[in-house]
Backbone as a ProteinNet text record, in pm:
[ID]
protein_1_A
[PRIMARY]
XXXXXXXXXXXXXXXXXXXXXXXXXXXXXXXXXXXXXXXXXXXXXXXXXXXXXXXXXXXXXXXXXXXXXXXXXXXXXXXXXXXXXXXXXXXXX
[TERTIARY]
1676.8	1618.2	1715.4	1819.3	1952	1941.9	1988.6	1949.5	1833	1703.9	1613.1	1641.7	1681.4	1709.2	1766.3	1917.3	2003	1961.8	1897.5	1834.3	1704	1647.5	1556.3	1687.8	1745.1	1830.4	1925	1965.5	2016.3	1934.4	1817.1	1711.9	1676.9	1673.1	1659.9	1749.1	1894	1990.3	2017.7	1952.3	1992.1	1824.3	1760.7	1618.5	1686.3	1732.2	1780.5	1893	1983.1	2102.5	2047.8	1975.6	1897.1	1869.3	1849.2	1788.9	1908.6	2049.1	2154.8	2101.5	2221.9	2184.1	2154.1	2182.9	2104.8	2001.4	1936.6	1812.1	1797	1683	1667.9	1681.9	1742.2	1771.9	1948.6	1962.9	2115.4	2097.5	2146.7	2117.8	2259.3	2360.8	2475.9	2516.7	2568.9	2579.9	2472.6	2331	2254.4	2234.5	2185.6	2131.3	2049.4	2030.1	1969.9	1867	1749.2	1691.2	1596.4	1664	1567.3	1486	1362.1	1275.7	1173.5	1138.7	1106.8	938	857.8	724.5	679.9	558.1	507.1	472.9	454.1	441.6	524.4	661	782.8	819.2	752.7	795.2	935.7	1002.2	1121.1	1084.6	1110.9	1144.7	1242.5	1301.3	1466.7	1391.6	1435.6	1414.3	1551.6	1585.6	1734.1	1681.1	1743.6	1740	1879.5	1874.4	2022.6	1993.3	2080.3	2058.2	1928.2	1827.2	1754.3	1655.4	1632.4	1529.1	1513.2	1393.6	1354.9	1328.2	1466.4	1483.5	1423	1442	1408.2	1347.3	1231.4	1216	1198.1	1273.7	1292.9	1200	1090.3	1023.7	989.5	1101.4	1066.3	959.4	865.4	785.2	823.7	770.8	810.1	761.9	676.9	649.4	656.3	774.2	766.2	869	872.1	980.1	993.2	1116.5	1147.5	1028.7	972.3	992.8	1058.8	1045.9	1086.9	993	987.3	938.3	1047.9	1018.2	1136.1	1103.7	1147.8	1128.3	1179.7	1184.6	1285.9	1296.1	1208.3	1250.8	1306.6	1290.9	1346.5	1249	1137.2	1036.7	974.7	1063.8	1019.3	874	813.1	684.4	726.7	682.9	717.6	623.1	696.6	629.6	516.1	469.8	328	324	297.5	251.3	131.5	147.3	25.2	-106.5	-93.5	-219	-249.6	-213	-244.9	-180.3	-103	-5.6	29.1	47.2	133.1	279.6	376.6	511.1	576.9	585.5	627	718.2	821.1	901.9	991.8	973.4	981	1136.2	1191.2	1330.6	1321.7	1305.8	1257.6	1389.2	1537	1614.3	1699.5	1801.5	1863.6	2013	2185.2	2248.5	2339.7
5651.1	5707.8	5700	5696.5	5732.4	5608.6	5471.1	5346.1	5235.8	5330.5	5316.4	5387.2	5465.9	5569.6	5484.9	5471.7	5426	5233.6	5197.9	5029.1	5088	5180.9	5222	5214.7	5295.5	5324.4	5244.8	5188.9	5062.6	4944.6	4923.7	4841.6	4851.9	5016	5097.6	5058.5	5098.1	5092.6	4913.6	4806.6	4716	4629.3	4739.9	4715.1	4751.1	4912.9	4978.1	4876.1	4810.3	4721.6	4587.6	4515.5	4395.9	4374.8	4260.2	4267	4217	4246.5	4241.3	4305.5	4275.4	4305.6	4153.8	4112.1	3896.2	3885.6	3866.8	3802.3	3685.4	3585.1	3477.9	3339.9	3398.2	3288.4	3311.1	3209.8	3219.3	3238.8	3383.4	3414	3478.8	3387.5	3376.2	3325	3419.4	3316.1	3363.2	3435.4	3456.6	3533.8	3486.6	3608.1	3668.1	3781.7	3885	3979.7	3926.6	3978.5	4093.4	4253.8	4331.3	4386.1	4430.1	4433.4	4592.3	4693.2	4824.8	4816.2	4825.1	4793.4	4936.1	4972	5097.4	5221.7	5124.8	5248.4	5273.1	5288.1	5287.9	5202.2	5072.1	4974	4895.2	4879.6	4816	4626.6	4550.8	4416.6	4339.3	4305.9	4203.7	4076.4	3967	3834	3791	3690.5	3661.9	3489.8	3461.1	3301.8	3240	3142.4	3047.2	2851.7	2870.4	2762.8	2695.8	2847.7	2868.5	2864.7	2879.3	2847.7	2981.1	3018.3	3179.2	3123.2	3254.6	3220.7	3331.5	3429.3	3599.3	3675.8	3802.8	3892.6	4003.6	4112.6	4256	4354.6	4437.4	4473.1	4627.1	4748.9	4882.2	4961.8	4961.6	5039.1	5214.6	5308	5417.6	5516.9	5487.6	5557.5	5451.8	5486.1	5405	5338.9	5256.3	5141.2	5033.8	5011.8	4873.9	4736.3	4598.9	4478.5	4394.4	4308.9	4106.9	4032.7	3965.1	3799.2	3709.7	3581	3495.6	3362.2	3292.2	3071.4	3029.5	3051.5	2963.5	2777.5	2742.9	2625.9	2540.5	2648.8	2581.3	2524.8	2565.3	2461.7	2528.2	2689.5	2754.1	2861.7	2830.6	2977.3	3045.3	3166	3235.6	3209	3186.2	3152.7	3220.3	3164.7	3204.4	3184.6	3252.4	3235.8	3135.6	3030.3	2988.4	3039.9	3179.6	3214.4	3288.9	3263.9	3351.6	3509.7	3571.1	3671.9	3666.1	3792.8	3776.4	3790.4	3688.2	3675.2	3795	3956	4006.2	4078.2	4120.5	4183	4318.8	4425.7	4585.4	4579.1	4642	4700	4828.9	4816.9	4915.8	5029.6	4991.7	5053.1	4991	5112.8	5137.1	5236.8	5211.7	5308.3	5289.3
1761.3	1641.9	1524.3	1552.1	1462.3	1382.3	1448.5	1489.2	1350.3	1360.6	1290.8	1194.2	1165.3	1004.2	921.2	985.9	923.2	897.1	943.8	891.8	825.3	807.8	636.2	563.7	606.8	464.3	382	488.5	402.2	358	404.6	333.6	213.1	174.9	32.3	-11.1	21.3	-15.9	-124.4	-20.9	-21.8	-164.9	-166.4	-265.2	-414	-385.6	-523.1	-593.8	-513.9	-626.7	-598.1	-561.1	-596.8	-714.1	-753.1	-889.8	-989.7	-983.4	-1080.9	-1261.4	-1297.2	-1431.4	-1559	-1503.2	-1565.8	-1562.3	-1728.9	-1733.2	-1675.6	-1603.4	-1564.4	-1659.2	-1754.9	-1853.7	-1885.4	-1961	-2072.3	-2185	-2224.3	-2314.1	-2392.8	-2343.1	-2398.5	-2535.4	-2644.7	-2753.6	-2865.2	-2760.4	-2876.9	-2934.3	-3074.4	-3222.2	-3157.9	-3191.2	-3203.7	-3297.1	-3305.6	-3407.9	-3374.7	-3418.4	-3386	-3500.6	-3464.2	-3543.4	-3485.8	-3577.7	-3530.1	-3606.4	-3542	-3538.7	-3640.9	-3729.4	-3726.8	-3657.6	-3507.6	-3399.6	-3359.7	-3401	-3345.1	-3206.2	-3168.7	-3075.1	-3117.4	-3094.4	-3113.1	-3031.9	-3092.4	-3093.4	-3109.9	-2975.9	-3003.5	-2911.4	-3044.1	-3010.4	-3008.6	-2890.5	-2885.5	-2876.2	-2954.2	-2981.2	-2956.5	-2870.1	-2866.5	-2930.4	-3037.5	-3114.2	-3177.5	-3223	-3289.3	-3209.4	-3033.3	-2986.5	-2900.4	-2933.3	-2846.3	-2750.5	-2631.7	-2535.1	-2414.7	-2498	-2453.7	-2587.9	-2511.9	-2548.8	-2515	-2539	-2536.1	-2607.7	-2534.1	-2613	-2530.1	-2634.3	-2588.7	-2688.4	-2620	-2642	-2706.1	-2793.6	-2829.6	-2739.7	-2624	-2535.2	-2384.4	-2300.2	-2176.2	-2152.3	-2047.2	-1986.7	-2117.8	-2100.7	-2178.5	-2090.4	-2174.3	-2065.8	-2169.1	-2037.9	-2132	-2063.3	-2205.9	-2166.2	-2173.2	-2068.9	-2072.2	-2093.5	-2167.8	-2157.9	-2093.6	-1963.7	-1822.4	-1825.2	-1907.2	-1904.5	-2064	-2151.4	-2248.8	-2338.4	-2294	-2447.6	-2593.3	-2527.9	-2728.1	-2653.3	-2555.6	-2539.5	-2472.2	-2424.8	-2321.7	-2170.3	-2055	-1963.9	-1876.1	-1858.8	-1815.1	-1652.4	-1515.9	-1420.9	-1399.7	-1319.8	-1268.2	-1203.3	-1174.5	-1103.8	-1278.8	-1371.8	-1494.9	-1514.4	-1432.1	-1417.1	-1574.3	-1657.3	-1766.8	-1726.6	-1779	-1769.5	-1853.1	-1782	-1813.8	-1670.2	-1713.8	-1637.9	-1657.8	-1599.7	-1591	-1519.8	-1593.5	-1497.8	-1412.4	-1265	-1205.4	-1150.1	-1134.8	-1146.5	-1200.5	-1231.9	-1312.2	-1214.4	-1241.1	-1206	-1303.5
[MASK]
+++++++++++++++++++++++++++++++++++++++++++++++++++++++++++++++++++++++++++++++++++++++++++++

């Protein structure tokens, strides 16, 4: 029983620091343009060598997300089954 506890817990253990702190892009180098909406949403576009690469977009009520251009062509990427390419930071330490 002991046995089984302790392999949950480090499974958790091993869920909660997954993830790192690196967006799936390089976003080294880049400008930063933030921008604060009327509804108080906040907007940071980070461009590297003028090409949006990432976006950061905290809401005035809720979780931060991003969208990301993983391959470099200027949109933000889109899932093939039609998924919106957005991504939630679920922890945090």
């Amino acid at each position: 029983m002991k046995i089984l506890l302790l392999a949950v817990v480090l499974a958790l253990a091993g869920c909660a620091t997954g993830g790192g702190g690196r967006p799936p892009v390089d976003v080294t180098g880049a400008d930063v343009v933030k921008t604060v909406q009327d509804n108080g949403d906040t907007i940071e576009e980070y461009r590297v060598g003028g090409q949006l690469r990432m976006v950061k977009v905290t809401p005035s009520r809720g979780a931060p997300f991003y969208m990301y251009d993983q391959n470099g062509d200027g949109r933000m990427d889109g899932d093939k089954d039609g998924v919106s390419p957005v991504y939630w930071k679920l922890y945090s330490w």
